[in-house]
C-alpha positions in Angstrom: 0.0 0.0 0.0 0.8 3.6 -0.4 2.4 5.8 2.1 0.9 8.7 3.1 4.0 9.9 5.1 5.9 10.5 1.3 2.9 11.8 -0.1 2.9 14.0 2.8 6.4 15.1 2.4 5.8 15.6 -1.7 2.8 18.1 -0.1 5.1 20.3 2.1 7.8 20.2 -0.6 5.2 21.6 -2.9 4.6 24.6 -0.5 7.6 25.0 0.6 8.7 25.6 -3.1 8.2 28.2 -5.4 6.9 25.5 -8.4 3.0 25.4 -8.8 3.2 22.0 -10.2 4.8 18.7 -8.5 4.4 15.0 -9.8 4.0 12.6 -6.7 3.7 9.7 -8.4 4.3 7.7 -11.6 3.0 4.4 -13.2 6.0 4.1 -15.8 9.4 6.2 -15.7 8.2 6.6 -18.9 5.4 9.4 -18.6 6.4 12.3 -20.1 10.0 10.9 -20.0 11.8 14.3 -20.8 10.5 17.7 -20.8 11.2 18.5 -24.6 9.0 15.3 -25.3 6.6 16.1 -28.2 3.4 14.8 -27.0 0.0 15.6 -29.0 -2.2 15.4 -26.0 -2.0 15.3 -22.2 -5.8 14.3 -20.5 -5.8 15.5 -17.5 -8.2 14.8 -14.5 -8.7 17.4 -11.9 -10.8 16.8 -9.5 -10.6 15.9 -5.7 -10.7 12.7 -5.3 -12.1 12.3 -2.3 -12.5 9.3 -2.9 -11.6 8.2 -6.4 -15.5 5.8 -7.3 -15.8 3.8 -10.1 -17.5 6.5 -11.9 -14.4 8.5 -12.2 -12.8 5.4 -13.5 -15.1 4.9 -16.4 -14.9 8.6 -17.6 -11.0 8.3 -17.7 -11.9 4.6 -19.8 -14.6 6.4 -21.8 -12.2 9.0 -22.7 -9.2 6.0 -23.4 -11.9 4.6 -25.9 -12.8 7.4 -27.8 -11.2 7.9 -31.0 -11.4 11.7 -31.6 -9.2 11.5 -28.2 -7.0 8.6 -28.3 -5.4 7.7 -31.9 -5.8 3.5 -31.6 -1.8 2.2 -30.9 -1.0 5.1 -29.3 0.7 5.8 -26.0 -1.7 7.7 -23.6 -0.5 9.7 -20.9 -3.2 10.7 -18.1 -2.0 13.4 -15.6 -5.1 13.0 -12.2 -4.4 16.4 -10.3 -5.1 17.3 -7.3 -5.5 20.9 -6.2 -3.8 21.5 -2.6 -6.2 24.7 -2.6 -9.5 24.3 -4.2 -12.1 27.2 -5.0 -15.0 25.8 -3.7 -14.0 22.5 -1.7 -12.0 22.2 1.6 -9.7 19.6 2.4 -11.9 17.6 4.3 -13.1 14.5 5.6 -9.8 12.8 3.8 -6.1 14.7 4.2 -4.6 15.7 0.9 -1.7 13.0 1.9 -4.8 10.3 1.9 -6.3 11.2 -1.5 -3.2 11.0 -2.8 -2.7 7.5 -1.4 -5.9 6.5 -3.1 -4.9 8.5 -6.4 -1.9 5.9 -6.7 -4.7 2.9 -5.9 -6.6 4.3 -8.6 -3.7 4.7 -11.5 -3.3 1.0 -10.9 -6.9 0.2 -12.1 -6.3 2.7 -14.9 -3.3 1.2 -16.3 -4.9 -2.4 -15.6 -7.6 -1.3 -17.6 -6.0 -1.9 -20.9 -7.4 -4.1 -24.1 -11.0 -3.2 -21.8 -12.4 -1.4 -24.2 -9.5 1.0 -24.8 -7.6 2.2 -28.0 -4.0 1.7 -26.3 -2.7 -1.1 -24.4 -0.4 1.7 -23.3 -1.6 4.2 -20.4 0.9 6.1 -18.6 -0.8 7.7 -15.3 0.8 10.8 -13.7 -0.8 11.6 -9.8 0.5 15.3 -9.6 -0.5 18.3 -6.7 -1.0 22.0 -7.6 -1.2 25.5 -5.6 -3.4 26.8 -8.3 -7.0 26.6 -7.8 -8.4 27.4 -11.5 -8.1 25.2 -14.1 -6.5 28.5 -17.1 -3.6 28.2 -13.8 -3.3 24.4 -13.5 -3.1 24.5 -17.3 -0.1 26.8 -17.4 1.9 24.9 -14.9 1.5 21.6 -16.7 2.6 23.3 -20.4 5.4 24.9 -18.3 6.8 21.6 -17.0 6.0 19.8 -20.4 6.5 22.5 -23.0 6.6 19.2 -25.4 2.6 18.9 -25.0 0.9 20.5 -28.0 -2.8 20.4 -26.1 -4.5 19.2 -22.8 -7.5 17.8 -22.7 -10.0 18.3 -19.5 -12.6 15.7 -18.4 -15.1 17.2 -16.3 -18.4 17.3 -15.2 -21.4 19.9 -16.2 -20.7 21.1 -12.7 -16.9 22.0 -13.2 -17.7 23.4 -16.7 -20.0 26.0 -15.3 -17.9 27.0 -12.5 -15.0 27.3 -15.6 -17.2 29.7 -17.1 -18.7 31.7 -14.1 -17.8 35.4 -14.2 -17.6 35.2 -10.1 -14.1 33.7 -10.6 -12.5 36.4 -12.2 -12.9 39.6 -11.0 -11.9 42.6 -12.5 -12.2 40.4 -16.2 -13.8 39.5 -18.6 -14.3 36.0 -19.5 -11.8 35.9 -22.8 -9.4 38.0 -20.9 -9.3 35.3 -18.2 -10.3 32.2 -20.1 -8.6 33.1 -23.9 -5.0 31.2 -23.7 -6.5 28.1 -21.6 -9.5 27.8 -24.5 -7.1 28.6 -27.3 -4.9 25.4 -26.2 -7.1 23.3 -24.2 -10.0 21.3 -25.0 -12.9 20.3 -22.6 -14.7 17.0 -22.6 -17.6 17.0 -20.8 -19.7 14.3 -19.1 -23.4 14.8 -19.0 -26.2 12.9 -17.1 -29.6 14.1 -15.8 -29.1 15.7 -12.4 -31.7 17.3 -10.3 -29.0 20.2 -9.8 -28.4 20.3 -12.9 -31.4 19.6 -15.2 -31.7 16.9 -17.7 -28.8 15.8 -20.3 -30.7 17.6 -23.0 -30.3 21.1 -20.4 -27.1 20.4 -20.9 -26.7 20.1 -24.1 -28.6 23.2 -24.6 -26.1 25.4 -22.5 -23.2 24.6 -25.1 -25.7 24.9 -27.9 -26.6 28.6 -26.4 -22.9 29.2 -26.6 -22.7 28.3 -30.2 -25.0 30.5 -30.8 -23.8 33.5 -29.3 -26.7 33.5 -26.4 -24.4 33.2 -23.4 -22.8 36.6 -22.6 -19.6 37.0 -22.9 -19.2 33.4 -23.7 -17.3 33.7 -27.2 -19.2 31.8 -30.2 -16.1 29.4 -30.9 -15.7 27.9 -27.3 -18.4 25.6 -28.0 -16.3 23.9 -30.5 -14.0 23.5 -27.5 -15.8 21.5 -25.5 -16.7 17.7 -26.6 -19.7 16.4 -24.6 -20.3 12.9 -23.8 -22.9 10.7 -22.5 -22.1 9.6 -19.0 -23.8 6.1 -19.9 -23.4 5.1 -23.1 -20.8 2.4 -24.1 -20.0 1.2 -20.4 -18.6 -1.8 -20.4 -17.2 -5.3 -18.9 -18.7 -5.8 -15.5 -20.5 -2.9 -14.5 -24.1 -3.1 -14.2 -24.7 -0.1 -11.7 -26.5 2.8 -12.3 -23.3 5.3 -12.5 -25.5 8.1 -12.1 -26.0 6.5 -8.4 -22.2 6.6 -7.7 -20.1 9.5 -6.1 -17.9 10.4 -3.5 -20.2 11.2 -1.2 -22.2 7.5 -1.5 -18.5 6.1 -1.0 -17.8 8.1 2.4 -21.5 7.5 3.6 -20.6 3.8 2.6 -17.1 3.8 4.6 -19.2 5.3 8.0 -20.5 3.2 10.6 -23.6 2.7 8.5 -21.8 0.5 5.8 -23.6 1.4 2.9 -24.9 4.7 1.4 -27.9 6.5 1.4 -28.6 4.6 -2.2 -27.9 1.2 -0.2 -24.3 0.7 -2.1 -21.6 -1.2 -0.3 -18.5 0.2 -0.7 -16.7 -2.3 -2.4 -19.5 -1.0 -5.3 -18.3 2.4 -5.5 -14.6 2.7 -5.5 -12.0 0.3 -7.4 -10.6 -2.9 -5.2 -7.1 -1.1 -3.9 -8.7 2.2 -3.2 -11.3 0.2 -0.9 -8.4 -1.9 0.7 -6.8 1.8 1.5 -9.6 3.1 2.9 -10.3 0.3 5.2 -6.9 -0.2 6.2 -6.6 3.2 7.5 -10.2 3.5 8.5 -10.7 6.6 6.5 -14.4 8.5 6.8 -15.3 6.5 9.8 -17.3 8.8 12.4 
């Protein structure tokens, strides 16, 4: 298992320094082997990870099996990110040292997941840890420690894309002043599902569609071509027969408590890939 005592020590290396970006962990010395490395695209996963579920593991396989994103017989590199400051979240019930423990567990079932449906039987994971809260930051400290990567491409949720494009975030801006160089080289993909946050898929649809069309202010026309959206269920694969839309981090810490299962009566061992369940139990994380 993991330790979180070095992951801990990569943490307060990272804010003792003056570098936004560190890499905690890698699957392969390979990743990214040397920083002049031409690389056509770097997926990236922020998100916090608190814990990693299986529902973040089939968005990073989705992504792995899509074409548009993955050339078939290439090498993919996925860089999962974790923010040591996040604008919205704090740093609890799990320590940062923790999630990255689980991060590691959850490259493993990334890289096993090879031949499963994916276009490479090559994925190279990254685990990395920034100071930067927004993602036009986090994007300018990968590109500066990989100059070799021609684009990076974001897998988020409709939640994360309209906090990326809330004015609230960037004061004194406007959205293409803040936004411009991160749109210019980036590219989102998006994962929709009907939420009751949210509204339906097709609400969400419609939001990018608005943007197409010039109806979101100050929202430029060609962002929409930007940002690929994909549906959360179609094409899963192999062995999972659960409703994804039922899965989260929050069902997997209501699932670690005392209770033993979550409030959609989900067992842990349903929510979260095999070594990132061993971890939590071992070190009895979210138990009240």
């Amino acid at each position: 298992m993991p330790s979180a005592k070095a992951y801990q020590d990569q943490l307060d290396m990272l804010r003792r320094g003056s570098d936004p970006l560190r890499i905690a962990y890698t699957s392969s010395p390979s990743f990214l082997s040397s920083a002049g490395s031409q690389v056509k695209s770097l997926i990236v996963f922020d998100s916090s990870f608190n814990p990693p579920t299986i529902a973040h593991l089939e968005l990073v396989n989705r992504t792995l099996a899509n074409r548009a994103i993955v050339e078939p017989g290439s090498v993919a590199n996925v860089l999962l990110l974790l923010a040591v400051q996040n604008a919205d979240k704090p740093t609890v019930p799990a320590p940062l040292a923790d999630r990255l423990a689980m991060m590691e567990q959850f490259s493993l079932a990334v890289v096993g997941g090879g031949g499963g449906g994916q276009n490479t039987d090559k994925v190279n994971v990254a685990v990395g840890i920034t100071k930067h809260a927004r993602f036009v930051d986090k994007a300018d400290g990968v590109f500066g420690m990989f100059p070799g990567v021609e684009e990076q491409i974001y897998l988020t949720g409709y939640d994360t894309l309209i906090r990326l494009l809330d004015a609230k975030y960037y004061p004194n801006q406007t959205l293409e002043q803040a936004l411009g160089r991160f749109m210019a080289r980036c590219k989102i993909v998006c994962y929709i599902r009907d939420n009751p946050n949210w509204g339906t898929a097709a609400d969400q649809v419609q939001f990018v569609d608005d943007i197409r069309a010039g109806k979101k202010p100050n929202v430029p026309q060609a962002w929409a071509s930007r940002i690929w959206l994909l549906s959360y269920y179609a094409g899963q694969r192999g062995p999972i027969k659960l409703d994804l839309a039922l899965v989260s981090s929050t069902a997997a810490r209501a699932a670690a408590s005392q209770t033993g299962q979550s409030a959609e009566g989900l067992a842990l061992n349903e929510i979260v890939p095999h070594g990132v369940m061993r971890y939590i139990v071992d070190n009895k994380l979210y138990v009240k």
